[in-house]
C-alpha positions in Angstrom: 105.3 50.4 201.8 104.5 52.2 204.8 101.7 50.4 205.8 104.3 47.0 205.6 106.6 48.9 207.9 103.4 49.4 210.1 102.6 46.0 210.4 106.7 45.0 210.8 106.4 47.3 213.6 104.8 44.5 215.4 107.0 41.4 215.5 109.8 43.8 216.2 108.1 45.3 219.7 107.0 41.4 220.2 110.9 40.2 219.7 112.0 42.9 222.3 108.9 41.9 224.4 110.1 38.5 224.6 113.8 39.6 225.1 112.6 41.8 228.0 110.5 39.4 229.9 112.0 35.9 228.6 111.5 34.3 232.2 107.9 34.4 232.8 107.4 33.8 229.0 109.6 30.5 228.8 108.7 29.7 232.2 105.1 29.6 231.8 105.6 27.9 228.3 107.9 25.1 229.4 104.2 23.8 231.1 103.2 22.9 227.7 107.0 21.9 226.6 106.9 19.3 229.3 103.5 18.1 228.6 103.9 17.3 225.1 107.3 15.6 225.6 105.5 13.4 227.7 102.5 12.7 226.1 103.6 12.2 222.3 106.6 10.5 223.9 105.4 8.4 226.2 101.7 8.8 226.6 99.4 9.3 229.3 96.7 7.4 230.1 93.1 8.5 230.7 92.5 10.9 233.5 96.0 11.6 233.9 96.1 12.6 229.9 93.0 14.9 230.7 94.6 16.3 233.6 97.7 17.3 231.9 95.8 18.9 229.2 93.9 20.8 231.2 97.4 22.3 233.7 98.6 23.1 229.9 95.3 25.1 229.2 95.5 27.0 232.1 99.5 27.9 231.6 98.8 29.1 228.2 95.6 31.6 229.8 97.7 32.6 232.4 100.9 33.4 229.7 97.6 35.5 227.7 96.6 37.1 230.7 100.9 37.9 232.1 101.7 38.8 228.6 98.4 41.1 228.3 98.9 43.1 231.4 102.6 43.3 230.7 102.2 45.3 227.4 99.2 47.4 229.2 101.3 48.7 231.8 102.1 52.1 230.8 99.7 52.4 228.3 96.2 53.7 228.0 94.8 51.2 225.9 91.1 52.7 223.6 88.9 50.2 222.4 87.8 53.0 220.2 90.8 53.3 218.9 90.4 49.5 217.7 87.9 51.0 214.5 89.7 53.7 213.1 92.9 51.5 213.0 91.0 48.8 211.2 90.1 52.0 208.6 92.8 53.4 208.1 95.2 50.4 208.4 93.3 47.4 207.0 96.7 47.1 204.5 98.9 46.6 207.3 96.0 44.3 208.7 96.4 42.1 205.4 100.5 42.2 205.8 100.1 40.7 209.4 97.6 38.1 208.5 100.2 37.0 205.8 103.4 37.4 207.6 101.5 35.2 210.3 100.3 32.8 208.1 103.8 32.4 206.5 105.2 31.9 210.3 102.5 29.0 210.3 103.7 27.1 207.4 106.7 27.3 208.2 107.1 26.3 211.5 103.6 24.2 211.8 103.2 23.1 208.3 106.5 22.4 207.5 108.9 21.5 210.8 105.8 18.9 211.7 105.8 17.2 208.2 109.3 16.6 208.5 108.9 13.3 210.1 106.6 10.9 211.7 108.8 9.8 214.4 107.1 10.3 217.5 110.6 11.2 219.1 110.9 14.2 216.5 107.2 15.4 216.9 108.1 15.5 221.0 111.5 17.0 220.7 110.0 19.6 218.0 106.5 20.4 220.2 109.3 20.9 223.3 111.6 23.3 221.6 107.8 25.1 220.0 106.2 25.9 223.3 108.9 28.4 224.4 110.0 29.8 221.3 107.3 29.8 217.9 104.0 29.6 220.3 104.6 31.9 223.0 106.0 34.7 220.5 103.1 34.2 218.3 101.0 34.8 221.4 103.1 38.6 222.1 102.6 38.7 218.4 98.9 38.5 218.8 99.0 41.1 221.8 101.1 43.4 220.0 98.8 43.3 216.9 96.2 44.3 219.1 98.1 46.8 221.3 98.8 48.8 218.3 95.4 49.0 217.4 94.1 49.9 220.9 97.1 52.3 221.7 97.8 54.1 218.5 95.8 57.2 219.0 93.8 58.4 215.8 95.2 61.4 213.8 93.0 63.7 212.5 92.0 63.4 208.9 94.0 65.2 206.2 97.2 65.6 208.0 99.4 63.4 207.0 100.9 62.0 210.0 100.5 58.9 212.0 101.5 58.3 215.3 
C-alpha cells in the first residue's frame, strides 16, 4: 500500500500546485477555452481555424514550460535520479498510469459521450481547458518531479525520502 500512497502523493502536490498558482494556470488555459468555444460552436474558417490552433498550441507550451519552472524552483532536480525511481517505484508507476487513465475515462471518455450537441461539446471543452487539462498537465510535472527530485536511499535501509 505504500507504493499507492507514493503515487497519491502526486495528484495531491498537483491539487495544491494549482491552488497556489491558479492565475497563470487558468489564465493561460482559458487560450484554449476560448478557442474551442469558438470553433465547435461556431467554426472558423480556413486560415483563421489554423491560426487559432496554432495560438492554442503555443499557450499550452508556454503553460508546460510556466508550470515546469514553477515546480523547479527550489529544487535540485537529478535526471539520475529518474532510474532508480523507475527501480524501485515501478508499482507506484503502475498506480499513476491507472489512476490517470481512470481520470481519462471519466472526464474524456465519458463527459464527451454524453451528447452530440455541438453546444455541449463547446460548453464541456470550455469548462475542460482550465480545470481537467491543465491539472493533468501539473499532474504530469509532478509525476516527473518526484522522480527527478526524490533523492535515492541507499539499499537495505528501509527508508524513503
Amino acid at each position: 500500500m505504500s507504493e499507492l500512497r507514493l503515487a497519491l502523493g502526486v495528484p495531491r502536490w498537483a491539487g495544491r500546485f494549482y491552488l497556489r498558482h491558479w492565475p497563470v494556470v487558468v489564465g493561460l488555459s482559458l487560450v484554449g477555452s476560448a478557442q474551442r468555444l469558438v470553433a465547435v460552436n461556431w467554426g472558423l474558417p480556413g486560415f483563421a481555424g489554423f491560426a487559432s490552433e496554432v495560438v492554442v498550441m503555443a499557450a499550452r507550451i508556454a503553460l508546460v514550460v510556466v508550470v515546469w519552472r514553477l515546480a523547479a524552483r527550489g529544487e535540485e532536480w537529478r535526471w539520475e535520479n529518474v532510474r532508480t525511481f523507475v527501480s524501485r517505484h515501478w508499482q507506484s508507476l503502475l498506480w499513476q498510469g491507472t489512476l490517470l487513465s481512470a481520470a481519462f475515462l471519466v472526464f474524456d471518455v465519458g463527459l464527451e459521450s454524453v451528447s452530440s450537441s455541438p453546444t455541449y461539446l463547446a460548453v464541456l471543452l470550455f469548462l475542460k481547458n482550465p480545470t481537467v487539462i491543465a491539472f493533468t498537465v501539473v499532474w504530469w510535472v509532478g509525476l516527473i518531479r518526484q522522480a527527478a527530485v526524490s533523492r535515492p536511499v541507499p539499499a537495505g535501509s528501509g527508508r524513503r525520502r
